[in-house]
MARBA-3410 file (N, C-alpha, C, O; in Angstrom, 1 decimal):
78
-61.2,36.8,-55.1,-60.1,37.7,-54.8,-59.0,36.9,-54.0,-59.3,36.1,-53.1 ~ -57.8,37.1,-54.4,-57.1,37.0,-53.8,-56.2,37.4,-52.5,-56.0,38.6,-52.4 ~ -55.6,36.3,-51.3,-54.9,36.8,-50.4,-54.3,38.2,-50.6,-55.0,39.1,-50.2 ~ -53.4,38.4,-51.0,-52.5,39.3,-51.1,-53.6,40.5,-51.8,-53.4,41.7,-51.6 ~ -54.3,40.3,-52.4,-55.1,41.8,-52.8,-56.0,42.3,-51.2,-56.2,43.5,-50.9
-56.3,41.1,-50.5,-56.8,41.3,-49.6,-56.0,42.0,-48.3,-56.4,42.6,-47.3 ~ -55.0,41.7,-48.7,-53.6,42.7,-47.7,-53.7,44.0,-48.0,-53.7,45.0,-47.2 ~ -54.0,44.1,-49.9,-53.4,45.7,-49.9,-54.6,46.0,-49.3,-54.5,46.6,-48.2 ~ -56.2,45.8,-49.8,-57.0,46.3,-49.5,-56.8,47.0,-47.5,-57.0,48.1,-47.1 ~ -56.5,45.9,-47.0,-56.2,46.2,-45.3,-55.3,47.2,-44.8,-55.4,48.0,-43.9
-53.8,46.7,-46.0,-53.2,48.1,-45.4,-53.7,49.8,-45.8,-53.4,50.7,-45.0 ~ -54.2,49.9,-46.6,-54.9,50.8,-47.3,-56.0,51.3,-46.5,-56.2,52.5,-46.5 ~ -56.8,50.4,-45.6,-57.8,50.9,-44.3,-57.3,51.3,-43.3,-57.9,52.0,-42.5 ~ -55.8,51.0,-43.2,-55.3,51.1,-41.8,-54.9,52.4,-42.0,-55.4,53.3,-41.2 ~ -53.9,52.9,-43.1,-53.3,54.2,-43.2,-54.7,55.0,-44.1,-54.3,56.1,-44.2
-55.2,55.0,-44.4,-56.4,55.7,-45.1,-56.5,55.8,-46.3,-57.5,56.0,-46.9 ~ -54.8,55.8,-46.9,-54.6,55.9,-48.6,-52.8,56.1,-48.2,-52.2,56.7,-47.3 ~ -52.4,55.3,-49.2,-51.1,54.3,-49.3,-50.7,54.2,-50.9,-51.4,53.5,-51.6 ~ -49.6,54.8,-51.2,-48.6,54.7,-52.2,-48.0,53.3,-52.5,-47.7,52.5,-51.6 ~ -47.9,53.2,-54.1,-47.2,51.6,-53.7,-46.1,51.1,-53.2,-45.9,49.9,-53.2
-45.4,51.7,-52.9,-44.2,52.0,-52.2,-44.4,51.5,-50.4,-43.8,50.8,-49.7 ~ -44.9,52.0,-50.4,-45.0,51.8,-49.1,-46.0,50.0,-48.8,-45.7,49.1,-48.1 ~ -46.8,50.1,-49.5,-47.8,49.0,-50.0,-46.8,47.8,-49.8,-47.0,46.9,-48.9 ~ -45.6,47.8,-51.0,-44.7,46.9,-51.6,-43.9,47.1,-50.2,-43.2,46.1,-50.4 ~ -43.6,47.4,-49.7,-42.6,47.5,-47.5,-43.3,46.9,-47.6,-43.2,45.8,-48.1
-44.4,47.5,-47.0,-45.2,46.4,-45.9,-45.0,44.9,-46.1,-44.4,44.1,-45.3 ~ -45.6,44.4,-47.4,-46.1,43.3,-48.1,-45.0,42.4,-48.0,-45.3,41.2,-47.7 ~ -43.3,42.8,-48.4,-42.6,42.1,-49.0,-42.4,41.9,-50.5,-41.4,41.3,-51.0 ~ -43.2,42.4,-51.2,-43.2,42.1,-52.7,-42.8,43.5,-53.7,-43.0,44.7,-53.3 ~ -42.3,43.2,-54.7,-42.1,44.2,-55.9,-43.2,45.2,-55.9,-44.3,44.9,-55.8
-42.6,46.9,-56.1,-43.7,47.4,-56.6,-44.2,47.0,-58.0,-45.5,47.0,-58.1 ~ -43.7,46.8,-59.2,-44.3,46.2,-60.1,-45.4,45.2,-59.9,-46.4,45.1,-60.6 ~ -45.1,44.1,-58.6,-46.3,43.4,-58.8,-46.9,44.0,-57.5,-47.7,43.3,-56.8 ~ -46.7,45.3,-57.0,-47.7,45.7,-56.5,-48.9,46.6,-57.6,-50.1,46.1,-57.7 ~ -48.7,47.8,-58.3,-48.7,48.4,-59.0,-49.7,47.5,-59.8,-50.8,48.1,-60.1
-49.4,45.9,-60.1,-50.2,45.3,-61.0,-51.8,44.8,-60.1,-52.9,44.8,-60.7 ~ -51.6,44.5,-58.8,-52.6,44.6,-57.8,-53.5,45.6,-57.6,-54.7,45.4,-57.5 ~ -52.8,46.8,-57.5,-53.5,48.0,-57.6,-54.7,48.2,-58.7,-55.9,48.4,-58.6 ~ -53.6,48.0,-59.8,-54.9,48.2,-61.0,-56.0,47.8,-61.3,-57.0,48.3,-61.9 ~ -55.8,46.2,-60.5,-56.7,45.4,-60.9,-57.9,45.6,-60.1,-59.1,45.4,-60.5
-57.6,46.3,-58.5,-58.4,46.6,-57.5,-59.0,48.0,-58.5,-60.2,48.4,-58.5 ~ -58.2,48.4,-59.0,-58.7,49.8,-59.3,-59.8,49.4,-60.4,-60.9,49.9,-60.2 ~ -59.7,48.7,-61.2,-60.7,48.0,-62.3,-61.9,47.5,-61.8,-63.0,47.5,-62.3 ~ -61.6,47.1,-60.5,-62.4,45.9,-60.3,-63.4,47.1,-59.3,-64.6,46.7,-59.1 ~ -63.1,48.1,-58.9,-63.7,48.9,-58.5,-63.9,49.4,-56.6,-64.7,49.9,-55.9
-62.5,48.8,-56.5,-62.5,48.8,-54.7,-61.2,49.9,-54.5,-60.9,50.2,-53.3 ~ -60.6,50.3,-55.3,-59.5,51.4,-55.1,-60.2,52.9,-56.2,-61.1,53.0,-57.0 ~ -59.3,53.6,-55.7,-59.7,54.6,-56.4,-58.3,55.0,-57.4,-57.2,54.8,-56.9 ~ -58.5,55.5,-58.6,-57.1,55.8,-59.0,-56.4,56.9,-58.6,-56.9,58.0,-58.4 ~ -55.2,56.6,-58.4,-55.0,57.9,-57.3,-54.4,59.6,-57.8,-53.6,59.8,-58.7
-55.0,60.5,-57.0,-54.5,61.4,-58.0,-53.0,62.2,-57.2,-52.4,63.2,-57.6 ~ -52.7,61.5,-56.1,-51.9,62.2,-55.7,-50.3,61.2,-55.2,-49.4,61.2,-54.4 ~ -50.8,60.3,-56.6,-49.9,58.7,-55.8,-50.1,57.8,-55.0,-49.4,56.8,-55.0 ~ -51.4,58.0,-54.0,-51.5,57.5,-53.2,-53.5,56.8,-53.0,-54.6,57.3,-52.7 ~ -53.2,55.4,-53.4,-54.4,55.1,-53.7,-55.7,55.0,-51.9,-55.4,54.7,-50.8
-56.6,55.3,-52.3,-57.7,54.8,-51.3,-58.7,54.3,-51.6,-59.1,54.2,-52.8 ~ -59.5,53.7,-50.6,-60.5,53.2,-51.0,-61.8,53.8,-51.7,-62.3,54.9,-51.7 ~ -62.1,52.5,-52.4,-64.0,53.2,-52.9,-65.1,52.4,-51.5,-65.0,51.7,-50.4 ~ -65.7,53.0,-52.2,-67.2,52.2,-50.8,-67.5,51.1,-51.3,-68.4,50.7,-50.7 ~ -67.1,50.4,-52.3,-66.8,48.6,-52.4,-65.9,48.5,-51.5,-66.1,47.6,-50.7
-64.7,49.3,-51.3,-64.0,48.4,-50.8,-63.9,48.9,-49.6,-62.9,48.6,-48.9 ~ -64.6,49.6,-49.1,-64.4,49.8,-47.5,-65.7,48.8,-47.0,-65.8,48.2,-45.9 ~ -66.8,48.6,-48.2,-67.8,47.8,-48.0,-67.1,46.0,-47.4,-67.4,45.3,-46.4 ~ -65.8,45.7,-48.6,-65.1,44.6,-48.5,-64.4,44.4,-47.3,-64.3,43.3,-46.7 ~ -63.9,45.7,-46.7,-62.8,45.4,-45.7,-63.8,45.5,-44.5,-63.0,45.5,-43.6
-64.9,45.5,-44.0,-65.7,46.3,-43.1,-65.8,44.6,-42.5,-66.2,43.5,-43.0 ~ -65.3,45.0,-41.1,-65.6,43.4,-40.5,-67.4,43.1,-40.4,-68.4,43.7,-40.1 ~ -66.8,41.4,-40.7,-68.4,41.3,-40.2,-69.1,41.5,-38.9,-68.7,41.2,-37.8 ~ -70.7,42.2,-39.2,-71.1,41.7,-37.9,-71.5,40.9,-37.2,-71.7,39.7,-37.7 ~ -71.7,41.2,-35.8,-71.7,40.0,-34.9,-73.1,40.0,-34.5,-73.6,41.0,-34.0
-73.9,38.4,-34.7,-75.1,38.4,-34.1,-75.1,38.9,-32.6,-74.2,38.6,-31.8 ~ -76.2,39.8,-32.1,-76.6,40.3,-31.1,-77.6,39.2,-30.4,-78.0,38.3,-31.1 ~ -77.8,39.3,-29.6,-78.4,38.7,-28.4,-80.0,39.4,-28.8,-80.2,40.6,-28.8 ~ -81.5,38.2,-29.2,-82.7,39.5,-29.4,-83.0,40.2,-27.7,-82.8,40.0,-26.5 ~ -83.7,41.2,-28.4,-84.1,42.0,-27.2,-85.3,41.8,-25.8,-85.4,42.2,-24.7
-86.1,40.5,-26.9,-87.5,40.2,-26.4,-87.0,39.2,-26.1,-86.1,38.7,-26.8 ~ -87.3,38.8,-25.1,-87.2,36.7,-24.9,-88.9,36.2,-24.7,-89.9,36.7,-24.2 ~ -88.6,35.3,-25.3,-89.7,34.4,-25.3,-89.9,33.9,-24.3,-90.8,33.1,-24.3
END
C-alpha cells in the first residue's frame, strides 16, 4: 500500500466517513486521482462504497489504521 492511500485511509478515521472532495482539500491532489484511490481501497476491501457520497471504513481498514500496540510491562516478576 501506498503513502497517500495511507492518508485517505487516516483522514477517513479522523472524520468517520469523508467525500472525495473533501479527501482531495485535505491531501492536495485532484479528485480524479482521489476517486481513483478510493476505488482501489474500495476493491481492495478497506473502504466501503459509499451510499451517501461519503466513503467509510470496513473493519480491514479500521483493522489497518488501528495503532499498534504497545508492549506492557509483565505482571509477575521473576
Amino acid at each position: 500500500m501506498q503513502g497517500v492511500e495511507k492518508q485517505v485511509l487516516n483522514i477517513i478515521k479522523q472524520r468517520k466517513e469523508a467525500k472525495i472532495e473533501s479527501i482531495a482539500g485535505k491531501l492536495g491532489i485532484s479528485t480524479k486521482y482521489t476517486s481513483e484511490i478510493c476505488s482501489t481501497l474500495v476493491n481492495d476491501g478497506y473502504l466501503e462504497n459509499p451510499q451517501n457520497g461519503k466513503f467509510k471504513l470496513t473493519l480491514k481498514g479500521k483493522e489497518f489504521v488501528r495503532p499498534a500496540m504497545k508492549a506492557r510491562k509483565p505482571l509477575i516478576r521473576w
